[in-house]
C-alpha positions in Angstrom: 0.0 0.0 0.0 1.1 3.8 -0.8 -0.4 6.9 0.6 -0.7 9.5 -1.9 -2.2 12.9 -2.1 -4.9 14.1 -4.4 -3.2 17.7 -6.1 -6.5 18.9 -6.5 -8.1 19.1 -3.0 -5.2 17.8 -0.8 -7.4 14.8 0.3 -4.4 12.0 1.8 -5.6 8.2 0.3 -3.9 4.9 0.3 -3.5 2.9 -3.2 -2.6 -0.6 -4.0 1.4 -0.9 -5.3 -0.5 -2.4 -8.2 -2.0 1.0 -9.0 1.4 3.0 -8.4 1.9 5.2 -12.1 -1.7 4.5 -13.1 -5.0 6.4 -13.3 -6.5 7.2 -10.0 -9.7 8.6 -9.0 -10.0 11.0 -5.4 -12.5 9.4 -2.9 -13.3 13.3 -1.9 -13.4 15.8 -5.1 -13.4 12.7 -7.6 -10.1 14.2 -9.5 -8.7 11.9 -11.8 -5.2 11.9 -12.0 -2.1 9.4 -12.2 0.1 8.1 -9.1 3.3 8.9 -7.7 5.7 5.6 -9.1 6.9 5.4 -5.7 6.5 6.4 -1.9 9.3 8.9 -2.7 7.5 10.5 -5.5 3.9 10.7 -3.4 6.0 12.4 -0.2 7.5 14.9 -2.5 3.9 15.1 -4.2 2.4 15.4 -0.8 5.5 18.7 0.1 4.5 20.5 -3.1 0.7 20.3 -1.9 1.8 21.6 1.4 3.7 24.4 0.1 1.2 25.5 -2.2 -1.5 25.4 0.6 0.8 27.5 2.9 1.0 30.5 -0.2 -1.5 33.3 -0.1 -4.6 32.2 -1.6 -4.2 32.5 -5.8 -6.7 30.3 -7.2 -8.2 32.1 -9.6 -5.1 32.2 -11.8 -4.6 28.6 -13.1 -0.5 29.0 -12.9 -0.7 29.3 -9.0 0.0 25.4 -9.8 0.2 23.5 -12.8 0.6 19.5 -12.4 2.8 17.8 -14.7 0.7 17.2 -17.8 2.2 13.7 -18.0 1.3 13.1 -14.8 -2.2 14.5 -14.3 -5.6 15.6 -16.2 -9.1 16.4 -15.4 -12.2 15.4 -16.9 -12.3 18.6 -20.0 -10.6 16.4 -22.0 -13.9 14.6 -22.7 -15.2 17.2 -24.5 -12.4 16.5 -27.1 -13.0 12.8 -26.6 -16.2 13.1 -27.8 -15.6 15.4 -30.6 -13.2 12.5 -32.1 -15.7 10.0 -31.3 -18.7 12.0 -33.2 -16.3 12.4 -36.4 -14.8 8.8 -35.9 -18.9 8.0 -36.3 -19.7 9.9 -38.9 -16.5 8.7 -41.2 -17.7 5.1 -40.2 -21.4 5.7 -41.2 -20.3 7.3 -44.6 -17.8 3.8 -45.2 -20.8 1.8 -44.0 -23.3 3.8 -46.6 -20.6 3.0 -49.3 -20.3 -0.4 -49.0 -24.0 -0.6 -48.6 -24.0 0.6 -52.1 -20.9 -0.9 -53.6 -21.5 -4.8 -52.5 -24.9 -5.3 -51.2 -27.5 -2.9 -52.8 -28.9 -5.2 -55.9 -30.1 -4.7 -58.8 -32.3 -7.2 -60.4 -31.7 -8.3 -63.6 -33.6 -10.5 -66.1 -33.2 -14.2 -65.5 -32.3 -16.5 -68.9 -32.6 -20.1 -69.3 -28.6 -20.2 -68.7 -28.9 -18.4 -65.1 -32.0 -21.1 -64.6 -29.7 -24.0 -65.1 -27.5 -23.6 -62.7 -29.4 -24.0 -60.0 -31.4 -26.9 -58.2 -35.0 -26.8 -59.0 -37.6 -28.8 -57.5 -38.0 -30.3 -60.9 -34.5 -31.5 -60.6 -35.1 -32.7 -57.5 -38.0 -35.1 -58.5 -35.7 -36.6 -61.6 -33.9 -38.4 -58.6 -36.8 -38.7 -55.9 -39.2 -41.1 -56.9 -43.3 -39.8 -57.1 -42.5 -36.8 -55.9 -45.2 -34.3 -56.5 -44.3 -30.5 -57.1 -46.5 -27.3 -58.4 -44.0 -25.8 -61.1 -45.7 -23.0 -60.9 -44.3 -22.4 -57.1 -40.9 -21.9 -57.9 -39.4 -18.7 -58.2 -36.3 -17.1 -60.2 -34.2 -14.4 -59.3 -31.0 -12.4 -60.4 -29.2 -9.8 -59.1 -26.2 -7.6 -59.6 -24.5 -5.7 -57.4 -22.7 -2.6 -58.7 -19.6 -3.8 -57.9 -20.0 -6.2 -60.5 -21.0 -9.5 -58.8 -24.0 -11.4 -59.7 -26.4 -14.0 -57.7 -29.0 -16.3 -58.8 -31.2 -17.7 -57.0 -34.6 -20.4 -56.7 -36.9 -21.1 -54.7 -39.4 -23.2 -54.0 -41.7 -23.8 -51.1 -44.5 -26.1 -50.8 -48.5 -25.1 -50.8 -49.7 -25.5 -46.6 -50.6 -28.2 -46.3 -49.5 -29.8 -48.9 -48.2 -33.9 -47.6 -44.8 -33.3 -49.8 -44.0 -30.3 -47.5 -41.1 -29.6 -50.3 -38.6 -26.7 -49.8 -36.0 -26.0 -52.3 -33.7 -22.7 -52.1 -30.9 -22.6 -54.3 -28.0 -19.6 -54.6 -25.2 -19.2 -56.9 -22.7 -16.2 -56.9 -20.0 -14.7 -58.8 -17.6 -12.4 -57.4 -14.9 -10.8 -58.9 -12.1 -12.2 -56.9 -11.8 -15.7 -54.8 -11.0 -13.6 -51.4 -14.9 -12.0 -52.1 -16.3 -15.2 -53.1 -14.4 -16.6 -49.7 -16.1 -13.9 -48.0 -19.7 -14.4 -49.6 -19.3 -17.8 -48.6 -18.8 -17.6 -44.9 -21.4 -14.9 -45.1 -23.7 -17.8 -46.0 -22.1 -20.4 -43.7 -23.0 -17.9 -40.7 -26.4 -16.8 -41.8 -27.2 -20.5 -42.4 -26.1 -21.7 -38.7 -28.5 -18.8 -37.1 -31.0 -19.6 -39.0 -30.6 -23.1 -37.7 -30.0 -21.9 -34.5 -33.7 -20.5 -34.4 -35.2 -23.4 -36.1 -35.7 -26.3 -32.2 -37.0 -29.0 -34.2 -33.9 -29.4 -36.8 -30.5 -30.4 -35.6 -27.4 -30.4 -38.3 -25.7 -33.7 -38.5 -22.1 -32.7 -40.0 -21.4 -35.3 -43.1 -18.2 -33.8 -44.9 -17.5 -37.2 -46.0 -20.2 -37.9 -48.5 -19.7 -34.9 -50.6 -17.0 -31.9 -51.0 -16.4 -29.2 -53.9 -13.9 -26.7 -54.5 -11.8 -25.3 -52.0 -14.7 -25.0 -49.3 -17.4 -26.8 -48.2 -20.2 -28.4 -46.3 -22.3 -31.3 -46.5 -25.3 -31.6 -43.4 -28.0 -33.8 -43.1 -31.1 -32.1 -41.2 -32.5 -34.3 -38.9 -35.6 -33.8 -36.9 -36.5 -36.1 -34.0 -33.4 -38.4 -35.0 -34.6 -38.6 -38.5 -33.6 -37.5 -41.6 -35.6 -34.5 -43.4 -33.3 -32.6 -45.7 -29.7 -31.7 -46.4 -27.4 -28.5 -46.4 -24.9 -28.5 -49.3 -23.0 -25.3 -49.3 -19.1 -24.9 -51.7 -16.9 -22.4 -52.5 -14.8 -22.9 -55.8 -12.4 -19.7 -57.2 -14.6 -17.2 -57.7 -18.1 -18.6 -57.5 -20.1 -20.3 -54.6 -23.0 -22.6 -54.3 -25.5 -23.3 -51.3 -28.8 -26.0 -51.5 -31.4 -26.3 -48.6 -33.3 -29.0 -49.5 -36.3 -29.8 -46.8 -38.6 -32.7 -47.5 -36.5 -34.9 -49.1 -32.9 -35.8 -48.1 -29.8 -37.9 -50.0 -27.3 -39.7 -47.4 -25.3 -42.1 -50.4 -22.1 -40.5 -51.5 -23.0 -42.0 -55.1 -26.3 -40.6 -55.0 -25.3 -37.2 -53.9 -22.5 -37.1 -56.8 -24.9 -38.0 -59.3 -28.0 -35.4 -58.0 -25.5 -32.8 -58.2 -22.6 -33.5 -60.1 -24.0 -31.8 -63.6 -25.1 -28.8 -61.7 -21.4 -28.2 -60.4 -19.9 -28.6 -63.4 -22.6 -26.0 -65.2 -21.7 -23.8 -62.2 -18.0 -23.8 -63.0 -18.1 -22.4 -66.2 -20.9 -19.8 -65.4 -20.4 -16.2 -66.4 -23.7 -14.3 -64.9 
């Protein structure tokens, strides 16, 4: 423990070592200020408030006594603080408005039979399911651009209440313009995808890398729901463009079967322009 004096009020405290050359706050006029380093320091700190007591009462002109500014501050300098933090916020707010509109403002664009076959539709779906039942008319196409250049399409389809298939089919493809934004897009996905699982109690992801893998990153689930299987995740990342499939209704758990349901798809994918 070190007894030190507050240079504002002359109010004697004791500190912790563990504070000596750090911040301090006065239990009396609540000046904040640094500690003395060492007991010498705080008895030479504690002469100097004696003398200046003992001189004929100065205080309205501020050099009377003028701490170290090293050493010691008082609370003006939030004013300053918060001038910095209001311009810090403002430059942040104009970066966040620009990549608003750089990378995820989109722009839809019209959707050609080339953007519709590269993704899983529930058509697809039924080539390999047998008697499945689907309402083409459900499914819906979509195609965006961003207007830094990258595209996404998109499918989905999602079965009438009610109806016993209880289908759901969402499909996205991307292009970026570089494989460190396509990386990014994909892990976008990856984290949107686990808090939306995260909010959905009766499905449970079942990790099964093994069955399936594309590119330089991906993911293979089964969704389960009471210990059974009711869909699959697929999500990839390959160079530039990435790939995700939630499939609900209708799940694949063969490695054979998974290659072949998805195998033209990829391959369509990898040479996809937008």
């Amino acid at each position: 423990m070190m007894n030190i004096t507050c240079p504002d009020c002359g109010n004697e405290f004791a500190i912790s070592d563990r504070s000596a050359g750090q911040e301090v706050r006065c239990d009396v006029c609540q000046y904040v200020f640094v500690a003395p380093d060492s007991p010498t320091e705080a008895a030479e700190d504690r002469m100097e408030w004696e003398r200046q007591r003992n001189r004929p009462p100065r205080r309205s002109r501020r050099d009377d006594y003028r701490p170290p500014p090293k050493k010691r501050f008082r609370n003006s300098n939030t004013f300053v603080f918060l001038v910095v933090a209001g311009v810090m916020f403002l430059m942040c707010g104009g970066f966040c408005l620009f990549s608003y509109i750089a990378f995820v403002h989109e722009i839809d664009e019209p959707v050609a039979q080339a953007d519709k076959d590269v993704v899983v539709t529930a058509e697809h779906v039924s080539q390999f399911v047998d008697n499945l039942k689907y309402d083409k008319d459900r499914g819906k196409f979509s195609k965006v651009r961003h207007l830094d250049g990258s595209k996404e399409m998109s499918y989905e389809y999602e079965a009438a209440e009610g109806d016993q298939e209880g289908l759901y089919v969402n499909c996205i493809v991307g292009i970026t313009n570089s494989p460190t934004e396509a990386r990014d897009a994909y892990g976008g996905l990856k984290l949107g995808t686990k808090i939306g699982m995260s909010a959905a109690q009766d499905l449970t992801e079942v990790e099964r890398n093994d069955l399936w893998s594309w590119g330089d990153d991906s993911r293979c689930v089964l969704l389960q729901n009471g210990g059974k299987s009711v869909g699959n995740i697929f999500m990839g990342r390959k160079g530039k463009r990435y790939f995700a499939l939630f499939l609900v209704g209708v799940y694949f758990d063969k490695k054979d079967d998974i290659k072949e349901f998805l195998d033209a798809i990829l391959k369509k994918i990898e040479s996809y322009d937008g």
